[in-house]
C-alpha positions in Angstrom: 6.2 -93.2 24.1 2.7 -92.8 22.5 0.0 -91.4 24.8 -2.4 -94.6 25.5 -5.7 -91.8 25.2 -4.4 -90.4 22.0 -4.1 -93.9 20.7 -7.7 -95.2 21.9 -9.0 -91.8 21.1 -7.4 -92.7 16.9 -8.6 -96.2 17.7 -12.3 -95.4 18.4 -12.3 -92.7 15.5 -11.1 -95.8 12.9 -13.6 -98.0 14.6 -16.5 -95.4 13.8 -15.7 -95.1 10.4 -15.6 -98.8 9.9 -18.9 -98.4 11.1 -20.2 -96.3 9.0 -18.4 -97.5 5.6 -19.9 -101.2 6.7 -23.8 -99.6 7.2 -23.3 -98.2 3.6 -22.1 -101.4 1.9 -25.2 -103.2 3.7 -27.2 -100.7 2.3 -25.8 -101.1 -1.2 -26.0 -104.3 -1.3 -29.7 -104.3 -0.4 -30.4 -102.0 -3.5 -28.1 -104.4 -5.5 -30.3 -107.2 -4.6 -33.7 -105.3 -5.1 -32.5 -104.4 -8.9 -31.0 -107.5 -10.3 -33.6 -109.5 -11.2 -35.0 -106.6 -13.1 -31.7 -106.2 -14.8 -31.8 -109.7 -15.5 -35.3 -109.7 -17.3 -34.0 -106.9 -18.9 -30.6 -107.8 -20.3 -31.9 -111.2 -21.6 -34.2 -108.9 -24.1 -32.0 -107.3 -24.8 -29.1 -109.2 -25.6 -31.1 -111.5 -27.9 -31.7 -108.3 -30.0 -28.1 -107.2 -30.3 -26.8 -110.4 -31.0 -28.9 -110.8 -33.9 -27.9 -107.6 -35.2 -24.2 -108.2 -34.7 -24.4 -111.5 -36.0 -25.9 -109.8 -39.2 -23.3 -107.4 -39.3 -20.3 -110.3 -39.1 -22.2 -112.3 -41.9 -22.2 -109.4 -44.4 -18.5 -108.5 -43.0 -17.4 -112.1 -43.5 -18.9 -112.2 -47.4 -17.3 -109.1 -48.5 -14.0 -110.7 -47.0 -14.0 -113.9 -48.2 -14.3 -112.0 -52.0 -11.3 -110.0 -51.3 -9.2 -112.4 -49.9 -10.5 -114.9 -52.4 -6.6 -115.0 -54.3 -4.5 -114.8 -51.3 -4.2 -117.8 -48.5 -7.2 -117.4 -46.0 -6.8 -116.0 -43.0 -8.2 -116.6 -39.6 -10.7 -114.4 -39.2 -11.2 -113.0 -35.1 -13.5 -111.2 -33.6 -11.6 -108.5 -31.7 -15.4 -107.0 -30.1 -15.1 -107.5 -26.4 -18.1 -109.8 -24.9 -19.6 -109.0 -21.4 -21.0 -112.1 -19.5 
């Protein structure tokens, strides 16, 4: 049979550290919600910029395809560049 102070004593020392894990993800999530709408205003700029160049890329990428492939059965074409939200 367990030893009902060693077992509060284990109890208390998880209950601390639940604590203190807890205090830190407040404390993230303060900084999280100080620096998103920065990153927000930030991405947007962004974003517009490297979606033009891409989409300048997959025009000129697309041409030079369509040439090749222009005697053999078309193909779909799929863009395999992963999109973040």
């Amino acid at each position: 049979m367990k030893d009902i102070h060693e077992v509060l004593r284990r109890k208390q020392a998880q209950y601390a550290q639940l604590g203190k894990q807890i205090e830190m993800l407040q404390q993230a999530a303060e900084k999280l919600r100080e620096v998103a709408p920065l990153l927000a205003e930030n991405d947007n700029e962004d974003d517009s910029a490297v979606l033009a160049e891409v989409d300048d890329e997959n025009s000129g990428a697309m041409s030079a395809k369509a040439g090749a492939q222009s005697s053999s059965a078309p193909k779909a074409a799929r863009n395999t560049t992963p999109r973040w939200p």
